[in-house]
C-alpha positions as CSV (number, residue, x, y, z in Angstrom):
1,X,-7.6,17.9,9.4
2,X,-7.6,20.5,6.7
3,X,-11.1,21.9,7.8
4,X,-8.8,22.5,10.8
5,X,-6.2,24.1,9.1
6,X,-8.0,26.3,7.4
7,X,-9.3,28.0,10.6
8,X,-5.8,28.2,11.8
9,X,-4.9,29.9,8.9
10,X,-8.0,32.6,8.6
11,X,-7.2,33.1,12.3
12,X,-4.0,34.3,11.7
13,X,-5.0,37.1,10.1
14,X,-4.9,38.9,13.9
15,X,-1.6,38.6,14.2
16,X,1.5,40.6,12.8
17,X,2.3,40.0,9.2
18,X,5.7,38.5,8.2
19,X,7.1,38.9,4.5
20,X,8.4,36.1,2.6
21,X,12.4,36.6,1.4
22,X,11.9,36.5,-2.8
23,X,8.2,38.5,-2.7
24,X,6.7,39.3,-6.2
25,X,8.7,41.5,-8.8
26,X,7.9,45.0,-6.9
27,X,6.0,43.8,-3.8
28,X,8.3,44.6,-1.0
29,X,7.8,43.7,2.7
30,X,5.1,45.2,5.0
31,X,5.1,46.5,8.6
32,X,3.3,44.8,11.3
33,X,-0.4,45.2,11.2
34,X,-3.1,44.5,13.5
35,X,-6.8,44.4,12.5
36,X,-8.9,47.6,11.9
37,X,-7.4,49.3,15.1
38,X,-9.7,52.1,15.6
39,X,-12.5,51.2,13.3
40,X,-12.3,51.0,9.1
41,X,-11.8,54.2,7.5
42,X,-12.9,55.1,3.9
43,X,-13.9,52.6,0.7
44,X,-12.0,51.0,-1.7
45,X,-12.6,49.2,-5.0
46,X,-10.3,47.4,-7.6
47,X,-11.0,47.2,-11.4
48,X,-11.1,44.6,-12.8
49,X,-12.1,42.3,-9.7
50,X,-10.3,39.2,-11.3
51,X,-7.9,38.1,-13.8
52,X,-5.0,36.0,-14.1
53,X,-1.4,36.7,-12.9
54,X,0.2,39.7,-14.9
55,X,-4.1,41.4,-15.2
56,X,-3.2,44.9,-14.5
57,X,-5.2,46.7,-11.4
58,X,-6.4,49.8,-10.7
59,X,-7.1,50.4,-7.0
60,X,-9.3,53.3,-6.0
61,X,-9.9,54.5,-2.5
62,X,-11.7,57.2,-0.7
63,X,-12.3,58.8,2.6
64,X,-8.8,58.2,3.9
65,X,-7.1,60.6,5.8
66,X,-5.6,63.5,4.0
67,X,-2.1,63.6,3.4
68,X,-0.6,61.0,5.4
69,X,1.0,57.8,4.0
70,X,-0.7,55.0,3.6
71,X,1.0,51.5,2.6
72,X,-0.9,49.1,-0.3
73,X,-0.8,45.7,1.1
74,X,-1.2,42.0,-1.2
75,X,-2.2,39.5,1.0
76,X,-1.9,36.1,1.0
77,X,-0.3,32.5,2.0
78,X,2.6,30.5,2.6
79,X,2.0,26.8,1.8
80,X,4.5,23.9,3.9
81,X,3.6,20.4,4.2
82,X,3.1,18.8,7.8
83,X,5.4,15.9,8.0
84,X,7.5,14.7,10.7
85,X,9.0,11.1,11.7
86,X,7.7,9.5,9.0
87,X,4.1,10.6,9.4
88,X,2.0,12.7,7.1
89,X,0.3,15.3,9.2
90,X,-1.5,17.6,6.0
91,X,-1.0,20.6,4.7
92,X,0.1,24.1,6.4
93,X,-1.2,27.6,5.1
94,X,0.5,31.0,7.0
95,X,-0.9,34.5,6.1
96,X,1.8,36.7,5.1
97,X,1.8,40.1,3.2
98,X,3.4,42.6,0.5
99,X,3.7,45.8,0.5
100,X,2.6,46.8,-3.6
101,X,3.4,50.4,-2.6
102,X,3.4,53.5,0.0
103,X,0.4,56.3,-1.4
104,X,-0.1,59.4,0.2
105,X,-3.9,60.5,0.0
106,X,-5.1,63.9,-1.7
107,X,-6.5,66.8,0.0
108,X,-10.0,64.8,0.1
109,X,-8.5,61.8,1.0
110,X,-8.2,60.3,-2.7
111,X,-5.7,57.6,-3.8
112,X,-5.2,55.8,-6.6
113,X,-2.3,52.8,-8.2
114,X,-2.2,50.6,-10.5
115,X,-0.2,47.2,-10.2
116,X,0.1,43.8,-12.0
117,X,-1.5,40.9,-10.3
118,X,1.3,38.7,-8.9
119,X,1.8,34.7,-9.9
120,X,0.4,33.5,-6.3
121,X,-2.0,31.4,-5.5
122,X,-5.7,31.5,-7.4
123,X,-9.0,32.6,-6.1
124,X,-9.6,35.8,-3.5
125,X,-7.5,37.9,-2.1
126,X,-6.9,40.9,-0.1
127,X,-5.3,44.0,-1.6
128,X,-5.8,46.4,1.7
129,X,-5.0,49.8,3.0
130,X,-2.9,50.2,5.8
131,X,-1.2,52.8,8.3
132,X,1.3,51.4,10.6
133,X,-0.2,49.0,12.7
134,X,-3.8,50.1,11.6
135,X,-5.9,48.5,8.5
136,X,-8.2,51.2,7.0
137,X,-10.2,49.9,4.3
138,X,-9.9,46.8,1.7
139,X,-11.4,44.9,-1.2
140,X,-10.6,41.8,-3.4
141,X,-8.9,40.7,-6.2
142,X,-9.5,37.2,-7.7
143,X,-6.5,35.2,-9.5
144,X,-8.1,33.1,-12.3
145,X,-6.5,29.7,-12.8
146,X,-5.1,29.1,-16.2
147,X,-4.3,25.8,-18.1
148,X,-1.9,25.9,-21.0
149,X,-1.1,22.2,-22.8
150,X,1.8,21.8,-25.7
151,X,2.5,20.9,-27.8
152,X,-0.9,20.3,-29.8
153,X,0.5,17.9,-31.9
154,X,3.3,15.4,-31.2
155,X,3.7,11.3,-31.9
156,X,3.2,8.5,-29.6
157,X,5.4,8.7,-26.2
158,X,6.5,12.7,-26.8
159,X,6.0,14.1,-23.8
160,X,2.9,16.4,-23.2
161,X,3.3,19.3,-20.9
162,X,0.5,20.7,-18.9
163,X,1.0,24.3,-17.0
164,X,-1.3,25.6,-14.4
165,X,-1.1,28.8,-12.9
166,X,-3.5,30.2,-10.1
167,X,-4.2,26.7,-7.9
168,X,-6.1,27.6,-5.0
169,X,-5.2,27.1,-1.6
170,X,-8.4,26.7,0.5
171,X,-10.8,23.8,0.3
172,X,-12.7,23.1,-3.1
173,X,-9.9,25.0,-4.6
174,X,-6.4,23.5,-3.9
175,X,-6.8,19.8,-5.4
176,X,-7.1,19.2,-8.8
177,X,-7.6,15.8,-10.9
178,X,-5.9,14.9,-14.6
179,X,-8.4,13.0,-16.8
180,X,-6.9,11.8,-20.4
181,X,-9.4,10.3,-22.8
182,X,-12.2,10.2,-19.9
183,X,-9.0,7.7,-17.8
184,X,-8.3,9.3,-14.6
185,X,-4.5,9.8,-14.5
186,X,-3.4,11.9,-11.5
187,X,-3.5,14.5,-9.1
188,X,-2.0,18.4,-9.3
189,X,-0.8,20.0,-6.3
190,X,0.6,23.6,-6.0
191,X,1.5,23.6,-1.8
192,X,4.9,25.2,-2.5
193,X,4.7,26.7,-5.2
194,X,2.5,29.5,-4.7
195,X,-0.1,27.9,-6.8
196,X,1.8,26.9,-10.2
197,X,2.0,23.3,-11.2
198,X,4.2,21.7,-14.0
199,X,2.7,18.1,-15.1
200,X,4.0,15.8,-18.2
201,X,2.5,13.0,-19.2
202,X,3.2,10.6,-22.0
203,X,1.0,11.1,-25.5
204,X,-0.4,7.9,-25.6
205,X,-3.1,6.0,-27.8
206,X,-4.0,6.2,-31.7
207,X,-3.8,8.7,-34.0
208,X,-5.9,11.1,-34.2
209,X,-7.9,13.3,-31.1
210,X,-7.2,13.2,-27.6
211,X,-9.1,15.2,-25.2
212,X,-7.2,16.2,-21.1
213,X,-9.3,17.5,-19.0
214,X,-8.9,19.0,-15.7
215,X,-11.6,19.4,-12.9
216,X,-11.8,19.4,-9.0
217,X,-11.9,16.9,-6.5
218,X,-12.0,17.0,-3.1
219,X,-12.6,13.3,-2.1
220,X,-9.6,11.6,-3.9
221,X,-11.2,11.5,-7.3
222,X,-12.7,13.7,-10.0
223,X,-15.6,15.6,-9.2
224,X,-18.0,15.4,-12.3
225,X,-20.6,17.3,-11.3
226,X,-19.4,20.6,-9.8
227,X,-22.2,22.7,-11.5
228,X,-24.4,21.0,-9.0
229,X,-22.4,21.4,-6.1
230,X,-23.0,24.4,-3.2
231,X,-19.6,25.9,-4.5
232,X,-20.9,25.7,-8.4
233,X,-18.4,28.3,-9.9
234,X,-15.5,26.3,-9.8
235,X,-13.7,26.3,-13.4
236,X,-13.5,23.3,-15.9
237,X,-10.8,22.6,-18.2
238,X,-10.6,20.5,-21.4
239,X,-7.9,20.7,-24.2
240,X,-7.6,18.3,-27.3
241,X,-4.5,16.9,-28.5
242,X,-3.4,15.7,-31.8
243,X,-1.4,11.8,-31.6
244,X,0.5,12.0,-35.1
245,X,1.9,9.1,-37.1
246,X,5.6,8.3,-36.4
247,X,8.2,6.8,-34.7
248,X,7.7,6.6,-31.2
249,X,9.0,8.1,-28.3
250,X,10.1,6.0,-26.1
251,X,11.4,6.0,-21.9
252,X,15.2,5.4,-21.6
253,X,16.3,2.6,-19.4
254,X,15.5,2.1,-16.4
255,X,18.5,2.9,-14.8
256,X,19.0,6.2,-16.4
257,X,15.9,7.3,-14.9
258,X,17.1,7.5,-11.2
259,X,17.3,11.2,-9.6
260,X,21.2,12.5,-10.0
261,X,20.1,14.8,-7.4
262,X,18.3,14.5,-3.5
263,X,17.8,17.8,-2.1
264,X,17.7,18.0,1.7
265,X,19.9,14.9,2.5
266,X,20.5,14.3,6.1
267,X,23.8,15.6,7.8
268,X,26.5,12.8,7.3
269,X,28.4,13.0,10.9
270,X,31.2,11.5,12.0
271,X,31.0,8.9,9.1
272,X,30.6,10.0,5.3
273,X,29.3,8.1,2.9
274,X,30.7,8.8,-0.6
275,X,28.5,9.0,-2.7
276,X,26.2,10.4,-0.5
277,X,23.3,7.8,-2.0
278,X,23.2,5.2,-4.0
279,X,20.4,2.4,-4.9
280,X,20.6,-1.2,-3.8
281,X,23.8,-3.0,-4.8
282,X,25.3,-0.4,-5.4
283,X,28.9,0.8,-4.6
284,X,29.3,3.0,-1.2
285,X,32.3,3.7,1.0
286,X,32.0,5.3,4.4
287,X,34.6,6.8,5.8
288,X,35.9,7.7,9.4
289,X,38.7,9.3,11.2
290,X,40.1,9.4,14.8
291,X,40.1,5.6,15.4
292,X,42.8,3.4,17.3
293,X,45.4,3.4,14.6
294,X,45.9,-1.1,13.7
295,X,42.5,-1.9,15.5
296,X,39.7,-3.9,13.2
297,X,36.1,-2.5,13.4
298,X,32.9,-3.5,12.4
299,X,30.2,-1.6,10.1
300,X,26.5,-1.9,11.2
301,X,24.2,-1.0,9.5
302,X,20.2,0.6,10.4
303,X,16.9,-0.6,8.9
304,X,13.3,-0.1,9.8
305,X,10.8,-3.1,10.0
306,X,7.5,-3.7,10.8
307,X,3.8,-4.4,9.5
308,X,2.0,-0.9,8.6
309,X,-1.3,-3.4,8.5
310,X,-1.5,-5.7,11.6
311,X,0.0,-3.8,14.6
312,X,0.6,-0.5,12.1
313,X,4.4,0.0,14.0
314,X,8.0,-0.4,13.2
315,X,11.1,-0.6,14.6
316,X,15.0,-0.1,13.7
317,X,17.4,-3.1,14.1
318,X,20.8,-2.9,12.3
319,X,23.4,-5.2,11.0
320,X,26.9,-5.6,10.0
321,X,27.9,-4.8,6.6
322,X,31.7,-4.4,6.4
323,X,34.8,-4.4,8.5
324,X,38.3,-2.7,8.0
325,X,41.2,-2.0,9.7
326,X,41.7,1.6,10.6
327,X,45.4,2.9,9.2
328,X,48.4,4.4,11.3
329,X,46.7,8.0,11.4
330,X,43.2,6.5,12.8
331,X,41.6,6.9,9.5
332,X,39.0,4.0,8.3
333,X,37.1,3.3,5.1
334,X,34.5,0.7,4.7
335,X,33.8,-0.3,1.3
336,X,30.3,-2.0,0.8
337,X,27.7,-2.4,-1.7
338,X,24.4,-0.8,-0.4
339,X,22.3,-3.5,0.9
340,X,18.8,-4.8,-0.2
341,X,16.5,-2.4,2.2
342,X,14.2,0.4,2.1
343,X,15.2,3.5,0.8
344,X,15.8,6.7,2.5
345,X,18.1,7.6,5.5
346,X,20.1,4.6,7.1
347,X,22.1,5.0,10.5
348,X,25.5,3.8,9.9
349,X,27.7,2.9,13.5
350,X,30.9,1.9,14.5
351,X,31.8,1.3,18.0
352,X,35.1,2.3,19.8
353,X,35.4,1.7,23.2
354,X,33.2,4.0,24.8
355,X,32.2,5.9,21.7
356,X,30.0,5.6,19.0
357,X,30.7,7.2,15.7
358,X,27.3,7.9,13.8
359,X,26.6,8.7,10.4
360,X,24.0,8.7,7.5
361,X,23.6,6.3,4.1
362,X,20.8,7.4,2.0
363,X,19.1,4.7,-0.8
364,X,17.9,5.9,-3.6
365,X,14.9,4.1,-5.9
366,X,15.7,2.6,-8.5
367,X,14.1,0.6,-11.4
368,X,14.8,-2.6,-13.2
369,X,14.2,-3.3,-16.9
370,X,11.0,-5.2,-17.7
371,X,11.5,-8.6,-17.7
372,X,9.2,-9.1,-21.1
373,X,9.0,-6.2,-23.3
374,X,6.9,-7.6,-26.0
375,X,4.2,-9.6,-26.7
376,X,0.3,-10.0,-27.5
377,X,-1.8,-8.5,-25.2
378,X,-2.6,-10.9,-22.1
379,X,1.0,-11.1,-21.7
380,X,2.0,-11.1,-18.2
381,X,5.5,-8.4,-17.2
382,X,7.1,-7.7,-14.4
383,X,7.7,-3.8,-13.2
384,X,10.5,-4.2,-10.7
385,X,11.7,-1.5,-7.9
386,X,14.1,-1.4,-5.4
387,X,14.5,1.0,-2.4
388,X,11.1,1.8,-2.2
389,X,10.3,3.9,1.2
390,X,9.2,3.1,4.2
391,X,7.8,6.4,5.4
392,X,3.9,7.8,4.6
393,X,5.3,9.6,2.0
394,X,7.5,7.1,0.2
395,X,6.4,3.7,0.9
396,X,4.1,3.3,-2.4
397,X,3.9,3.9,-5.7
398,X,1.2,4.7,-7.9
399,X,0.4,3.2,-11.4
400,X,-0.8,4.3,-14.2
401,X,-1.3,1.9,-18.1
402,X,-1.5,4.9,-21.1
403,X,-2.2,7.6,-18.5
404,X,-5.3,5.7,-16.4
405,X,-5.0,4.8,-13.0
406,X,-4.7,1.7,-12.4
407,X,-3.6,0.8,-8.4
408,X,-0.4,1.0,-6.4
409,X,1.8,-1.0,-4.7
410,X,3.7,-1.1,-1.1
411,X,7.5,-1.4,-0.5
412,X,7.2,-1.3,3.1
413,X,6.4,-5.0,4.4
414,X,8.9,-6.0,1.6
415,X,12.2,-3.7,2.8
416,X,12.1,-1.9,-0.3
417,X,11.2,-4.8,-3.0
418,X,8.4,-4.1,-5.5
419,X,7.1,-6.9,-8.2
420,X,4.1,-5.2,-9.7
421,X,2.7,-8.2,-12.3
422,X,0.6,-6.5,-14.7
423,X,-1.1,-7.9,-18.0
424,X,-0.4,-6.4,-21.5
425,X,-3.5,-5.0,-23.2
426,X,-5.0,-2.8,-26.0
427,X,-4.3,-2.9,-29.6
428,X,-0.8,-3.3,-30.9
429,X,1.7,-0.9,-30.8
430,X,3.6,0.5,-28.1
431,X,2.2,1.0,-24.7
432,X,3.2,3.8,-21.4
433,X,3.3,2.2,-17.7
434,X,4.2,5.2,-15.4
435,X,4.9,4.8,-11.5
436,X,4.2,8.2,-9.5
437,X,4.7,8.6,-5.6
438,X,2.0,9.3,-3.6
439,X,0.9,9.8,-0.1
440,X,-0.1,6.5,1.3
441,X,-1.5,7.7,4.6
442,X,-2.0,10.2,6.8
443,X,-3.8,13.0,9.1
444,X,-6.0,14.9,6.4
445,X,-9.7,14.5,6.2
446,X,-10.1,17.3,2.8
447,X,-8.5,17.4,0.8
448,X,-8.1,13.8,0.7
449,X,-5.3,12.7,-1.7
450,X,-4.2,9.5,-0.6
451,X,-3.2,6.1,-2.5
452,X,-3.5,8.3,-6.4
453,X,-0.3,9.5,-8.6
454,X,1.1,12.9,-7.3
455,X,1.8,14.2,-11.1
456,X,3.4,17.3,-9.2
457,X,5.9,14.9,-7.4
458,X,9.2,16.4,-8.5
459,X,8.2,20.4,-7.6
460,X,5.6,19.7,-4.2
461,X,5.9,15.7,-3.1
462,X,5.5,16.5,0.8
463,X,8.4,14.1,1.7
464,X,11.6,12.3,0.3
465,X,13.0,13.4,-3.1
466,X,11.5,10.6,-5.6
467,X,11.9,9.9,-8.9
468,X,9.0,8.9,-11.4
469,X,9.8,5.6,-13.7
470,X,8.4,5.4,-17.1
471,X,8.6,1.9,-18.9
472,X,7.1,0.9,-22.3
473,X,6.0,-2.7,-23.8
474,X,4.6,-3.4,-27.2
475,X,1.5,-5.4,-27.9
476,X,2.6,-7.6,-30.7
477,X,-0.7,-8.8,-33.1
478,X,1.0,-12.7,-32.6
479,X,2.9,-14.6,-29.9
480,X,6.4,-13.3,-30.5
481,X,8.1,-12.3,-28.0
482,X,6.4,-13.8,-24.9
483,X,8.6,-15.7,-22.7
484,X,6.6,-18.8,-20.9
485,X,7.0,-18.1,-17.0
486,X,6.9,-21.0,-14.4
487,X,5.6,-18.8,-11.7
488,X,1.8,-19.6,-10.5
489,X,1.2,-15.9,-9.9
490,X,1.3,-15.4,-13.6
């Protein structure tokens, strides 16, 4: 599916240019262009051919026609995920342009400019010359990725943050892998965000030397070998970290670590929820007007079932949550606690007659505490979440134990319920357990990213607003703190 893409993309280059609203600090927008109407015209050469964002450029052109304006043209991509009824469909790259600036040629046809690379996407661009709807002549300009980690130093649990600037967007350049310690950790993404990525991960371990890395991989993991690959010139990136004695660092609780914000909610309608989301058990009201004033109604409430695994379909069936009595103006309020389901957008109903009044009730994830928090190592815990997803995007979490991948789990067949039963281990002292959404599923063949943690979740997750949960358990050197459990699965 991305192969796919791709040509879509590099075959929009034949059609009219848009401009994005917020371009680059002095890239403005360009006028429509079609491709070398009339044949190329001159040379042209930039110096230096590649740097990082900021790199200042000198552009040099000749042969062009004397004395009339020509337009200096950046171009590049707009990056959208592909997702639609609850189905991920890939990833979505549209050529768009900036004008850099409007040169008029000498009296032999000379120009020259200087500008500062933009913060865009990494790898090979086009810096063009244009006039009106005609391209003259063009060369390339390479954004070098860059990989900054800080602090260098910090105790166990402080929070390590990992910049990246100049992510690619085409294949072997747009998917990126987090290794701590030689542990494979996560994923980067930079789909909207023009090629920037924000990552932090918790410092975990003993004292002393840590090494992150970052390197490609195309197939879902790491790539360790990229020297010996046809596209060899790929970058690697390693930076070592200093764990220092001290107190730890550790998550707060659970509950504190739910998002206080969803972007992109769906429209309420005729019935409003207040709040607008809430996790499981939680207090909701939704509210109505323009009923029969005296007259009782009913509540129901929408939910999506089904097996992703046997017959790979669902279906919505709802049920009735509350009932009130709608006051003398026709005004109603249901007061409910949100019910045990999936999370993400609910249908809310009430019937009146002929009409249907229609609303939306969004369920946020949330996290319970661990049910043992210490103990030797062997000790079996509980990670617990509720309003887990049912969509591609949302319907699974991804775990990592001090920053290595270890699985992930479904919500879906479950409405929403996670028990994750892991085992304690490594020496004693406090340990990091970290939950990251990922894509499950979908229509993508390369890059594929499926079933790993998205690190860049909370800037470029393709779907649902999600929250990461971090928890912590300390491996005790004895057998305090473990609780005997009666259930066989431990």
């Amino acid at each position: 599916m991305m192969r796919r893409l791709v040509v879509l993309a590099l075959a929009a280059w034949l059609v009219p240019w848009a401009a994005l609203a917020e371009p680059p600090a002095s890239f403005g927008p360009t006028e429509p262009m079609a491709e070398a109407q009339g044949g190329f015209m001159g040379h042209m050469a930039a110096a230096p051919d590649h740097g990082a964002a900021g790199t200042r450029v000198t552009i040099t052109a000749d042969g062009l026609p004397p004395g009339r304006e020509v337009d200096l043209v950046w171009r590049t991509v707009e990056g959208s995920w592909n997702v639609a009824d609850g189905h991920y469909h890939g990833r979505i790259y549209k050529p768009i342009a900036y004008r850099i600036a409007s040169l008029t040629p000498d009296g032999s046809g000379h120009v020259s400019a200087s500008f500062a690379a933009p913060d865009d996407f990494g790898f090979s661009h086009d810096v063009v010359l244009q006039q009106g709807d005609r391209l003259l002549t063009q060369a390339a300009f390479s954004i070098d990725m860059q990989v900054k980690v800080s602090p260098a130093h910090a105790s166990l649990g402080s929070p390590i943050s990992i910049d990246i600037s100049g992510i690619g967007w085409r294949e072997l350049e747009n998917s990126w892998m987090l290794l701590y310690d030689n542990r494979f950790t996560g994923w980067v993404s930079a789909v909207t965000t023009r090629g920037s990525a924000h990552v932090t991960i918790p410092a975990v371990g003993a004292p002393g030397t840590h090494v992150l890395a970052l390197v490609h991989g195309e197939f879902t993991f790491p790539y360790l070998n990229p020297q010996q690959n046809p596209d060899p010139d790929r970058p690697r990136f390693s930076a070592t970290f200093t764990l220092t004695p001290g107190a730890p660092t550790l998550p707060p609780d659970p509950p504190r670590q739910a998002l206080l914000h969803i972007k992109n909610l769906p429209p309420p309608g005729a019935l409003v929820t207040e709040p607008r989301f809430a996790g499981v058990g939680q207090a909701m009201v939704a509210r109505a007007t323009g009923l029969v004033p005296g007259r009782r109604y009913q509540l129901s409430w929408g939910s999506i079932t089904g097996n992703r695994v046997t017959d790979g379909t669902w279906q919505e069936n709802s049920r009735v949550v509350a009932t009130a009595v709608a006051d003398g103006g026709g005004a109603i309020s249901f007061p409910f606690k949100v019910p045990d389901d999936l999370g993400g957008a609910h249908s809310l109903a009430v019937v009146d007659d002929a009409k249907t009044l229609s609303g939306k009730a969004w369920v946020a994830t949330t996290a319970l505490p661990l049910d043992v928090a210490r103990g030797p190592a062997g000790t079996t815990f509980l990670v617990h979440l509720k309003g887990v997803g049912w969509t591609e995007t949302a319907n699974i979490y991804a775990v990592t134990y001090d920053n290595g991948y270890v699985g992930y789990a479904c919500g879906f067949n479950s409405q929403g319920d996670v028990q994750i039963f892991l085992k304690a281990t490594g020496a004693p002292g406090w340990h990091f357990i970290d939950l990251y959404p990922a894509i499950y599923k979908g229509e993508e063949a390369r890059p594929n990213n499926f079933r790993i943690p998205q690190l860049t979740y909370a800037a470029d997750h393709p779907g649902e607003d999600l929250p990461h949960f971090r928890f912590a358990f300390e491996v005790t050197d004895d057998a305090r703190g473990q609780r005997a459990s009666l259930d066989p699965s431990r």
